[in-house]
N, C-alpha and C positions, 0 to 999 in steps of 0.2 A: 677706534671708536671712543668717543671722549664722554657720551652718556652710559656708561656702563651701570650696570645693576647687577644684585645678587639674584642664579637660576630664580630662587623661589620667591623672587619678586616679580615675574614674567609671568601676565595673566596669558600668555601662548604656551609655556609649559603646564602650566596649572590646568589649561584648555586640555592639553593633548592627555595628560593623565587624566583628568576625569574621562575625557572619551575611549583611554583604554579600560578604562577600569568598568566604563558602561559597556562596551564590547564583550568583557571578560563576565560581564552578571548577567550580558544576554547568553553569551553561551552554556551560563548556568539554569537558563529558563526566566531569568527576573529581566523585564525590560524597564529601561528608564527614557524617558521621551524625552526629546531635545532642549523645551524651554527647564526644564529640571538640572539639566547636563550645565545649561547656562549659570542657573542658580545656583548651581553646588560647586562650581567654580568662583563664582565672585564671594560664597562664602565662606570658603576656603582661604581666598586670598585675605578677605575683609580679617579673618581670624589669624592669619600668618601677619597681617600689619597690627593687630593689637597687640600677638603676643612681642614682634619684636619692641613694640614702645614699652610696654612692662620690663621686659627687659633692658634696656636701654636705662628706663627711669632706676629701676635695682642698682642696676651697675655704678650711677651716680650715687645713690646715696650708701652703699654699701664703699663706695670708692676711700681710701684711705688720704688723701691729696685735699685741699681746696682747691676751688676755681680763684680766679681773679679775675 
């Protein structure tokens, strides 16, 4: 595979944990309805690509090196 990714860059894994995690609140009595499931996914992922660019930029400027 030459496009590789990090797991938690995989809005399929991201999918599948939210829909376990809505199976596991239904069996608690709390239902979540599907277009919810959709949207707690992409903002899940939307927040896992913010935090890694904050990180990223951190890294840069805490970096002890210059670029050239």
């Amino acid at each position: 595979m030459q496009n590789e990714k990090k797991w938690y860059e995989s809005r399929t894994v991201w999918g599948g944990l939210v829909a376990l995690a809505a199976a596991m609140a239904g069996l608690a009595g709390l239902q979540i309805p599907g277009p919810a499931q959709e949207a707690l996914t992409t903002a899940i992922l939307d927040t896992a690509t913010a935090i890694g660019a904050l990180v990223a930029i951190y890294g840069r400027l805490a970096a002890e090196k210059t670029l050239r």
